[in-house]
FIRO-679569 format. One record per atom (N, C-alpha, C, O): x, y, z; atom name. Coordinates in Angstrom, 2 decimals. Each point is the difference from the previous one (the first is absolute). Layout:
[node [X,Y,Z],"CA"]
...
//
This chain:
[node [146.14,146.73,148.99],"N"]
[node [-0.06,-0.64,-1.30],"CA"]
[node [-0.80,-1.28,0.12],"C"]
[node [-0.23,-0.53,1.09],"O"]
[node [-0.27,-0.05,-2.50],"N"]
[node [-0.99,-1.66,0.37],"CA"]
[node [0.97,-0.65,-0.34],"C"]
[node [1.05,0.60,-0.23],"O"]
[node [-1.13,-2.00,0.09],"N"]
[node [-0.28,-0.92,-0.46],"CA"]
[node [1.14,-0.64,-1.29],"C"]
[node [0.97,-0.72,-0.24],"O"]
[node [-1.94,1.62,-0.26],"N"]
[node [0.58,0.36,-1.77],"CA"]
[node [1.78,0.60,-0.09],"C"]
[node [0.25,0.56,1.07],"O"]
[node [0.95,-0.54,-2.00],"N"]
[node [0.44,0.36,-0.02],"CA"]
[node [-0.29,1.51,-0.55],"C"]
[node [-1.00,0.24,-0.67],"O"]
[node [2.01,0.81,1.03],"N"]
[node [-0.04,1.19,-1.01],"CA"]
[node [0.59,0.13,-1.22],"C"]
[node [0.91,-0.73,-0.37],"O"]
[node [-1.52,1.86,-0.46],"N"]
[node [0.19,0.06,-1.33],"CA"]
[node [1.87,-0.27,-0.28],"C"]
[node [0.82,-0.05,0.91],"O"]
[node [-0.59,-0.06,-1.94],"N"]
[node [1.01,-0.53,-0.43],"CA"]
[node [0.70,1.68,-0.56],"C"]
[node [-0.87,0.81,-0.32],"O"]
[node [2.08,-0.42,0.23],"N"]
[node [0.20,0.98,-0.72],"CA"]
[node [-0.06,0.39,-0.87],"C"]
[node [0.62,-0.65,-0.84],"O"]
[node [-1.31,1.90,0.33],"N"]
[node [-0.43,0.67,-0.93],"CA"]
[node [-1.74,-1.41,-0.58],"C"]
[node [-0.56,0.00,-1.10],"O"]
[node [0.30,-0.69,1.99],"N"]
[node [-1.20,-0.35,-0.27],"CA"]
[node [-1.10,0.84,-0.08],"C"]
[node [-0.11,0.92,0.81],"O"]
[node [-0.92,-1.17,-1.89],"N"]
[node [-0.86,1.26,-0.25],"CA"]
[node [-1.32,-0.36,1.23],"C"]
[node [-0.09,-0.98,0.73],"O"]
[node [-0.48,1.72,-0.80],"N"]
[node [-1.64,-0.20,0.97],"CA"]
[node [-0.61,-1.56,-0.90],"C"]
[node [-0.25,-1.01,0.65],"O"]
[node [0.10,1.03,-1.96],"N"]
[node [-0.66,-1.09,-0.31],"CA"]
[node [0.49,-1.41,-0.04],"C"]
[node [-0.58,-1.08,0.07],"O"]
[node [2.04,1.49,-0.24],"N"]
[node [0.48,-1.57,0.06],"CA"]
[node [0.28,-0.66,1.81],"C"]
[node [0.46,-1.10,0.29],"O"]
[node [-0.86,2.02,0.53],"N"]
[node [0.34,-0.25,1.24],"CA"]
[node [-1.39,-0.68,-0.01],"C"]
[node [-0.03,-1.23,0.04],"O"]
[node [-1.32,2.04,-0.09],"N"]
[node [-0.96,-0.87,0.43],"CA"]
[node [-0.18,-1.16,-1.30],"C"]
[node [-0.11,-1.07,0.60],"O"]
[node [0.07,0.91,-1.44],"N"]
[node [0.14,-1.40,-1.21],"CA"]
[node [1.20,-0.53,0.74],"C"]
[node [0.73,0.26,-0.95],"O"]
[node [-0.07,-0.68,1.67],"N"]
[node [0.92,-0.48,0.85],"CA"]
[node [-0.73,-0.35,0.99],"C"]
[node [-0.37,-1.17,-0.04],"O"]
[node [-0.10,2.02,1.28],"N"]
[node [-0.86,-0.42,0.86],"CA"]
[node [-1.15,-0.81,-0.08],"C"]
[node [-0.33,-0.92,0.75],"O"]
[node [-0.39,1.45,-1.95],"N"]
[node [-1.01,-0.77,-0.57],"CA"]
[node [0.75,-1.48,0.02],"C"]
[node [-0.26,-0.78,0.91],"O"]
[node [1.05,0.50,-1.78],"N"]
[node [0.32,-1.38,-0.61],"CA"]
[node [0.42,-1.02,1.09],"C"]
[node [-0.20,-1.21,-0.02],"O"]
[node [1.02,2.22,1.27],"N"]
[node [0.03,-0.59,0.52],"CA"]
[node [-0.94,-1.38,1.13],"C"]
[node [0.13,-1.04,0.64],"O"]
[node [-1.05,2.07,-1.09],"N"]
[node [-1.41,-1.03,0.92],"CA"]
[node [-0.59,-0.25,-0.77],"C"]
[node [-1.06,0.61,0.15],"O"]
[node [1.04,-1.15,-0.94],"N"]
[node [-0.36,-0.76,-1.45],"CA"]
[node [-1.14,0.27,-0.18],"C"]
[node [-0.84,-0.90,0.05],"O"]
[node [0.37,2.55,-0.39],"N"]
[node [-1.10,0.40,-0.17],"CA"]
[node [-0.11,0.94,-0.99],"C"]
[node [0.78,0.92,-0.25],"O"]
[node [-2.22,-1.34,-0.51],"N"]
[node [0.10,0.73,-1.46],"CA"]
[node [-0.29,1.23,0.16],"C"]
[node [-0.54,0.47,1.00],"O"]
[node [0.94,0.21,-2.18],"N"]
[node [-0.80,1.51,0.03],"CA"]
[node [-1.10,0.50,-0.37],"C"]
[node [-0.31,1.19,-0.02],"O"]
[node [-0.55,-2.46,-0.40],"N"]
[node [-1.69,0.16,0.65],"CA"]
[node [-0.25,0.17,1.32],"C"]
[node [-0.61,0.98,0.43],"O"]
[node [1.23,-2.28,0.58],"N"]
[node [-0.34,0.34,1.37],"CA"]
[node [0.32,1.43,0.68],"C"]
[node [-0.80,0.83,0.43],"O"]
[node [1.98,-0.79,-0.45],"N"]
[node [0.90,1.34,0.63],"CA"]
[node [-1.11,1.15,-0.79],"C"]
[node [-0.52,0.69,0.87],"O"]
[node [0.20,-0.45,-1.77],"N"]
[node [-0.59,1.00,-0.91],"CA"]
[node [-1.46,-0.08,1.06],"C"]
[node [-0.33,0.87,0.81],"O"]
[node [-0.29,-1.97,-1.05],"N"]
[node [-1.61,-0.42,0.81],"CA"]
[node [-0.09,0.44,1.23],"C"]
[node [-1.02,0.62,0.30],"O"]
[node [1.96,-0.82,0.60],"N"]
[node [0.44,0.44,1.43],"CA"]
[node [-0.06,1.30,0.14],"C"]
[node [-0.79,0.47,0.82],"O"]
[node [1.60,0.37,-1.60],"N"]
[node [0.25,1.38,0.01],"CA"]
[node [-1.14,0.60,-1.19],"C"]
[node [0.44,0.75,-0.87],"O"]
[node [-1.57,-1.04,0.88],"N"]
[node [-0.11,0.75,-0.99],"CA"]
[node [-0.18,0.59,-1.03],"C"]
[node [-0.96,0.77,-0.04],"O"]
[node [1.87,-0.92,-1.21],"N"]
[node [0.67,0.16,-1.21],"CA"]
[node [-0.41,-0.80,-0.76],"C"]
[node [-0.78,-0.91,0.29],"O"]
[node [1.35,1.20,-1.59],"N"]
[node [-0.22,-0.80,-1.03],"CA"]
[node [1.09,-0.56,-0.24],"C"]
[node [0.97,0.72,-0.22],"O"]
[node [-0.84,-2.06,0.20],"N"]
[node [1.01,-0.79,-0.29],"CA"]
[node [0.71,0.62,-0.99],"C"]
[node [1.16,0.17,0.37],"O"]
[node [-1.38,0.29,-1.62],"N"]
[node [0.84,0.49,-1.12],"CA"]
[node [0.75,0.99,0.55],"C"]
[node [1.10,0.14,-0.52],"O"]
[node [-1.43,0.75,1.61],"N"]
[node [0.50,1.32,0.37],"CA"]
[node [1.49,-0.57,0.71],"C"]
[node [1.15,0.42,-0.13],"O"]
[node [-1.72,-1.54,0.93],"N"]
[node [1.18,-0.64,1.00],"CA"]
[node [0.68,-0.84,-1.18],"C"]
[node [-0.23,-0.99,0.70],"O"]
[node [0.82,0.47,-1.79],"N"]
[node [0.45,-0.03,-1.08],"CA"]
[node [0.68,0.86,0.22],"C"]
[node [1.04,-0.17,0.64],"O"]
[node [-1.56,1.79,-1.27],"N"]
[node [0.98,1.02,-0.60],"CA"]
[node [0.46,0.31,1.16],"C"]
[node [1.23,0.11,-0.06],"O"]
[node [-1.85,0.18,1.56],"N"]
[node [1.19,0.53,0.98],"CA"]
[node [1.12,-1.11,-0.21],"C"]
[node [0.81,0.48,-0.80],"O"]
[node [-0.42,-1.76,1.18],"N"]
[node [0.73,-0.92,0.01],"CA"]
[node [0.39,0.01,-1.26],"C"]
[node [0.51,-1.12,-0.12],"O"]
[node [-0.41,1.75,-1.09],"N"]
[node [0.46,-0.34,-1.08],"CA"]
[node [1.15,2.05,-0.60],"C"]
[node [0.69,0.31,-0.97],"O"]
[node [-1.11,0.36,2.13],"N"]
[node [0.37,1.11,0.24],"CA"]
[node [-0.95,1.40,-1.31],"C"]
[node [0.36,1.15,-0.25],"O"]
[node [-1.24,-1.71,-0.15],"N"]
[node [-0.86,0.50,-0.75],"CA"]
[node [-1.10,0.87,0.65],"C"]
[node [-0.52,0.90,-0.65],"O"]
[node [0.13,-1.20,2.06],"N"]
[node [-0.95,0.82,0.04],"CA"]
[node [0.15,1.38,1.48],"C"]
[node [0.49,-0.49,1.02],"O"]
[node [-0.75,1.56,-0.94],"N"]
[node [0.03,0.58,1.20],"CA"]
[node [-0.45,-0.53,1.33],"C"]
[node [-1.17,-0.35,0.14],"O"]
[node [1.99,0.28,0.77],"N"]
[node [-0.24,-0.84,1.49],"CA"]
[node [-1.31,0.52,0.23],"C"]
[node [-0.54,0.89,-0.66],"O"]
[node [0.08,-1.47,1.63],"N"]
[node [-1.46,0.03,0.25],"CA"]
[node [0.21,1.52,1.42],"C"]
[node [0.93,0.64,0.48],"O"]
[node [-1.98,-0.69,-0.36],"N"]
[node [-0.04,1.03,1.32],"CA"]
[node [0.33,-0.91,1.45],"C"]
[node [-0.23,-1.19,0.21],"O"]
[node [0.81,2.18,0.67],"N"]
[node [0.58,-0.34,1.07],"CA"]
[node [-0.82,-0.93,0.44],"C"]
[node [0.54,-1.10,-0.14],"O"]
[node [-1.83,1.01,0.70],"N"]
[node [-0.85,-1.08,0.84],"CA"]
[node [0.04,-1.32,-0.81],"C"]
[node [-0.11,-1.06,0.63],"O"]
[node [0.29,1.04,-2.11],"N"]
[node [-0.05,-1.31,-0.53],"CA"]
[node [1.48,-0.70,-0.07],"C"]
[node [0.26,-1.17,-0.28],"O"]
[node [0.69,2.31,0.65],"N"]
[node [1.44,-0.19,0.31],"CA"]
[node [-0.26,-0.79,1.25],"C"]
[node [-0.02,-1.22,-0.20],"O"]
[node [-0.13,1.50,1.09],"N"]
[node [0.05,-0.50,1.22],"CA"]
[node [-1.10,-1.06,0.61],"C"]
[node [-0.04,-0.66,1.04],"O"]
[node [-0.88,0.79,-2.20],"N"]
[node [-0.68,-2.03,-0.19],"CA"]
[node [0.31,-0.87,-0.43],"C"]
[node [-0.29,-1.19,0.16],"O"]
[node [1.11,1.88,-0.98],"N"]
[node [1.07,-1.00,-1.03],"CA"]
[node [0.94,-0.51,0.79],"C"]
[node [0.07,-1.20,0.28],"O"]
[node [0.90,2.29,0.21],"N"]
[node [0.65,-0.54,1.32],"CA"]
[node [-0.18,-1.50,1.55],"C"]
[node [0.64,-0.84,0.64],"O"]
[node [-2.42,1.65,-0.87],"N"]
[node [0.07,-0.58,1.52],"CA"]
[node [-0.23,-1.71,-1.17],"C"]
[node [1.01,-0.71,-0.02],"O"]
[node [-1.73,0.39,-0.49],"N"]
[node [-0.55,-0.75,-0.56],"CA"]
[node [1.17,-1.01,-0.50],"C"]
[node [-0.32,-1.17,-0.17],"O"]
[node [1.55,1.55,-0.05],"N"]
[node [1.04,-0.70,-0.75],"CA"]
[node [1.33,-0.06,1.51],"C"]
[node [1.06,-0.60,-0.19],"O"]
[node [-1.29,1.19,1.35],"N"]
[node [0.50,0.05,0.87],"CA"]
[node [1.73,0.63,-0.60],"C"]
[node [1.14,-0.47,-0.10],"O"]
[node [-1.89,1.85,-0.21],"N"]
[node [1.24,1.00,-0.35],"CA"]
[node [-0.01,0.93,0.71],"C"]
[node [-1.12,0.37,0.36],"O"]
[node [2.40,0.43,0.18],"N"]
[node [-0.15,1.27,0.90],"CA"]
[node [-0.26,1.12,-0.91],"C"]
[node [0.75,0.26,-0.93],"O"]
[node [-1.72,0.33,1.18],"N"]
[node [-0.87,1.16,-0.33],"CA"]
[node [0.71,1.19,-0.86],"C"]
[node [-0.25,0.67,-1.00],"O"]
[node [1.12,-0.80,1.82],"N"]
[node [0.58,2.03,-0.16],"CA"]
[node [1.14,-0.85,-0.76],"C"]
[node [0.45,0.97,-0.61],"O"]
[node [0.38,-2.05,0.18],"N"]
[node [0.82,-0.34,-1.20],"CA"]
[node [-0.80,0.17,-0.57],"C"]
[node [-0.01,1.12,-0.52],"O"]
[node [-1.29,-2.11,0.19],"N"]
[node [-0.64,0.19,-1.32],"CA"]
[node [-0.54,1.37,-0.86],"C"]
[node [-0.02,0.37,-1.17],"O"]
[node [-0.40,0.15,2.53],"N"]
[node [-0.50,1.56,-0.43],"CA"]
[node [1.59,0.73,-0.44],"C"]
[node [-0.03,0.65,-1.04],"O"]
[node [0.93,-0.69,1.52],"N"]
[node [1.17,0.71,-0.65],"CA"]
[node [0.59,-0.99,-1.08],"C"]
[node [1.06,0.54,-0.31],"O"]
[node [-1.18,-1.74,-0.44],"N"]
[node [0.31,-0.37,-1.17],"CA"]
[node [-1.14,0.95,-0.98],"C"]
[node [0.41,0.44,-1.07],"O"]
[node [-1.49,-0.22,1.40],"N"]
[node [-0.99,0.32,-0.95],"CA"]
[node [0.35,1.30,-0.44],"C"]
[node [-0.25,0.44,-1.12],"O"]
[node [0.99,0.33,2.30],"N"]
[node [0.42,1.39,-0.25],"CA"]
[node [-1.11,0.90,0.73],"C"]
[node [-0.41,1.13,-0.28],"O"]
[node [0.13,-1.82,1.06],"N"]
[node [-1.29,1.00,0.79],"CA"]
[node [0.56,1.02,1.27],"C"]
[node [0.55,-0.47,1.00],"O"]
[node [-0.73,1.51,-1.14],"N"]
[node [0.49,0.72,0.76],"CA"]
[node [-1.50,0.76,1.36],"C"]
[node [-1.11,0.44,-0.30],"O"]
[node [1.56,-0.53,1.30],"N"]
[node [-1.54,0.34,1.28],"CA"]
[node [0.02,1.51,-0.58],"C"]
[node [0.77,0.83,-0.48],"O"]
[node [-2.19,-1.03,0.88],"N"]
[node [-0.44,1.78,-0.73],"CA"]
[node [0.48,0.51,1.59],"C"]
[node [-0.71,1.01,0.05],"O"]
[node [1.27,-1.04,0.97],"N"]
[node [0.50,0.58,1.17],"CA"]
[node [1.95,0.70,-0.82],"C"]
[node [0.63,1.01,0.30],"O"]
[node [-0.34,-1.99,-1.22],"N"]
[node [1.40,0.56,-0.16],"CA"]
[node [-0.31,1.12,-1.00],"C"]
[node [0.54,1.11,0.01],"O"]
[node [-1.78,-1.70,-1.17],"N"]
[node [-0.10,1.30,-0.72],"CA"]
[node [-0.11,1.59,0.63],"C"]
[node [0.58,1.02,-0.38],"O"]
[node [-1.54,-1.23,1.50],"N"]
[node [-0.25,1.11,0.52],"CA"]
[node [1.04,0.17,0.54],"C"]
[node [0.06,1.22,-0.15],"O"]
[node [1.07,-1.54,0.82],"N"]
[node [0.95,0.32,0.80],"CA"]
[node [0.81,1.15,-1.30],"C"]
[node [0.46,1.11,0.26],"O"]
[node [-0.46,-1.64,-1.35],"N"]
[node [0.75,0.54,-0.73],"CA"]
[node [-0.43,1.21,-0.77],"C"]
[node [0.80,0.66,-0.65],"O"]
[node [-2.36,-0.32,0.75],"N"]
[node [-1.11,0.89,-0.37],"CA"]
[node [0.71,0.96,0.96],"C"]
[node [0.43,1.03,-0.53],"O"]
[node [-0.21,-1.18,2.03],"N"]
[node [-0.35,0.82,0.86],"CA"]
[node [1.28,0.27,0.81],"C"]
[node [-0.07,0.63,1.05],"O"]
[node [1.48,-1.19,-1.65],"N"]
[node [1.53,0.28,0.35],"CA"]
[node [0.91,-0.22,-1.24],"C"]
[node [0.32,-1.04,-0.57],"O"]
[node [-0.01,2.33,0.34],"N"]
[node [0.59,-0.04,-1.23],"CA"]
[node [1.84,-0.50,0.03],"C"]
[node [0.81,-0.25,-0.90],"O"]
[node [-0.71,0.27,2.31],"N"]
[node [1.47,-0.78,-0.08],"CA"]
[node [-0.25,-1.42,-0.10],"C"]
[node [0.88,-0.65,-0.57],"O"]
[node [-1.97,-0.01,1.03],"N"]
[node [-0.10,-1.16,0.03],"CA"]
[node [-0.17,-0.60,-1.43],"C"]
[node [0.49,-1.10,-0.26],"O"]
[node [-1.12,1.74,-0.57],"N"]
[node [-0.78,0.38,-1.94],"CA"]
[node [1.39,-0.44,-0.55],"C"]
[node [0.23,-1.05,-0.59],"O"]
[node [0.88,2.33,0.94],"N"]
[node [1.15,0.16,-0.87],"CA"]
[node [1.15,-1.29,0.41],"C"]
[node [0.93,-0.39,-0.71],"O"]
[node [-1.37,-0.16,2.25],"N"]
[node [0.58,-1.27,0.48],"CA"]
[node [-0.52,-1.18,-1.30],"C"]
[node [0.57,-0.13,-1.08],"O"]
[node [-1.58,-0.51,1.47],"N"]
[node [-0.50,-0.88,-1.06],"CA"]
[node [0.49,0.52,-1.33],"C"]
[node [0.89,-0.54,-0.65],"O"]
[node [-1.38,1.36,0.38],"N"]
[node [0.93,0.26,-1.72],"CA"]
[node [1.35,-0.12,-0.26],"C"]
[node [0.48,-0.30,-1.10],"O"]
[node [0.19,0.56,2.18],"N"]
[node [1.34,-0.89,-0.48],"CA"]
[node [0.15,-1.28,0.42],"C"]
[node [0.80,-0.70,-0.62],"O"]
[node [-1.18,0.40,1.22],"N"]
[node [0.06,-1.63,0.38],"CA"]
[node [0.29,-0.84,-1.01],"C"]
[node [0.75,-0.93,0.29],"O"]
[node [-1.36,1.05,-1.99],"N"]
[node [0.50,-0.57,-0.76],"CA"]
[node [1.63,-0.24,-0.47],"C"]
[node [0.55,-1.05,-0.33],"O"]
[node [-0.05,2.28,0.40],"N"]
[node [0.88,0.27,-0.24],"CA"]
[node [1.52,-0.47,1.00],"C"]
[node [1.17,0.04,-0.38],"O"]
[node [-1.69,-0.44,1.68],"N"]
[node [0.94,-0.61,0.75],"CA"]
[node [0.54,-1.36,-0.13],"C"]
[node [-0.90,-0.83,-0.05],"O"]
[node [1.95,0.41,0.00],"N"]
[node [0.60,-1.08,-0.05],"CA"]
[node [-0.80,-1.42,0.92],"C"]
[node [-0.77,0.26,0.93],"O"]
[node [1.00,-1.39,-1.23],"N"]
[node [-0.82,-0.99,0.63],"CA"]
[node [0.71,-0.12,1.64],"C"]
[node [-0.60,-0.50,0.95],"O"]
[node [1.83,1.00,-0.89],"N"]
[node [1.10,0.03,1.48],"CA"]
[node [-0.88,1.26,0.46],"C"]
[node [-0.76,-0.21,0.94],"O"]
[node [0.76,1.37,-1.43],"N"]
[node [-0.62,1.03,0.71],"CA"]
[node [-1.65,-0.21,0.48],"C"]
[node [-0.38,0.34,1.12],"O"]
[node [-0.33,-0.82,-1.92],"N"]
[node [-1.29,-0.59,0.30],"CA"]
[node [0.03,-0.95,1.26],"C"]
[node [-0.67,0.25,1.00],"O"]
[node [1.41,-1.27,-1.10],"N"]
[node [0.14,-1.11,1.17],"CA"]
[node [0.13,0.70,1.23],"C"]
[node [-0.63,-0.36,1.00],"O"]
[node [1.56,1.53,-1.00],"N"]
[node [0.56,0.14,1.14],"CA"]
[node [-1.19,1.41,0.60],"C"]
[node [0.10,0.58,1.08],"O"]
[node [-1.12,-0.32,-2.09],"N"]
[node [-1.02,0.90,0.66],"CA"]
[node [-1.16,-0.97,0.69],"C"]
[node [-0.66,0.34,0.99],"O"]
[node [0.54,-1.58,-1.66],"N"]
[node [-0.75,-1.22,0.54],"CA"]
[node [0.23,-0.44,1.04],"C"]
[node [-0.91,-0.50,0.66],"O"]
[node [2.50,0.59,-0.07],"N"]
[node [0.55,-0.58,1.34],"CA"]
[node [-0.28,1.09,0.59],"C"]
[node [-0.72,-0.22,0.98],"O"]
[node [0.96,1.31,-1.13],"N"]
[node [0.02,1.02,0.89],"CA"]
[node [-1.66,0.15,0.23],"C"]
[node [0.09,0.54,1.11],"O"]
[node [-1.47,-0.63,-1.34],"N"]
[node [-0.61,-0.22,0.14],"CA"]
[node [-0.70,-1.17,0.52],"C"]
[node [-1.22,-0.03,0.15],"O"]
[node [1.99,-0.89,0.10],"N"]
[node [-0.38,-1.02,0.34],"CA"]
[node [0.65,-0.40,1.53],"C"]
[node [-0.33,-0.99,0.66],"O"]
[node [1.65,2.32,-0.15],"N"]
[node [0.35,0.37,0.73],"CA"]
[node [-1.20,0.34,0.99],"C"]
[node [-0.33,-0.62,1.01],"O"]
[node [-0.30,1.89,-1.62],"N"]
[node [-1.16,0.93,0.72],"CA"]
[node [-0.89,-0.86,0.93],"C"]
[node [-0.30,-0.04,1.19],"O"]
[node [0.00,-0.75,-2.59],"N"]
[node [-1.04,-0.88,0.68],"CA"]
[node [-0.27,-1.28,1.19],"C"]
[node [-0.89,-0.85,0.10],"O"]
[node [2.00,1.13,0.65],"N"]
[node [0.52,-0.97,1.06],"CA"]
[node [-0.09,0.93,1.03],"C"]
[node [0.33,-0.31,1.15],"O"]
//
């Protein structure tokens, strides 16, 4: 993780970076100029009006505001075209994700630990 704190609960993608932004007392001309964009666009993301940008401007945005990458890319709702295909090409894994909604926030946690088990 940087620097920066993480998003706050149920904080959206735009108010995290208009947060980050503010925090370094920088307008959204600069941040916009840096990355890119058109200032008005960085407005509507931060104002929850406009569709997140594509992954690489996710993760300039990131490096640039000293945010970890893969939060920001998962506030935006971005999913790696590696899981899509996983789910193209294993249909238990397809019918896994599709219920995922449907599980309780205790049952979710405890597939997060248990995965987070693996990875040690």
């Amino acid at each position: 993780m940087t620097a920066f704190e993480a998003p706050g609960p149920g904080e959206s993608f735009g108010a995290y970076i208009q947060r980050a932004r503010r925090a370094r007392g920088w307008t959204q001309r600069m941040v916009a100029t840096e990355l890119g964009i058109d200032f008005t666009y960085l407005s509507k993301l931060e104002n929850g009006r406009g569709e997140p940008p594509g992954d690489e401007t996710i993760r300039k945005l990131a490096n640039l505001l000293d945010l970890d990458a893969e939060t920001l890319l998962a506030l935006a709702g971005k999913v790696p075209s590696e899981l899509r295909q996983m789910a193209q090409d294993d249909r238990e894994f397809a019918v896994f994700l599709r219920r995922l909604p449907q599980m309780t926030p205790e049952e979710r946690r405890r597939l997060y630990a248990r995965a987070d088990e693996r990875r040690r």
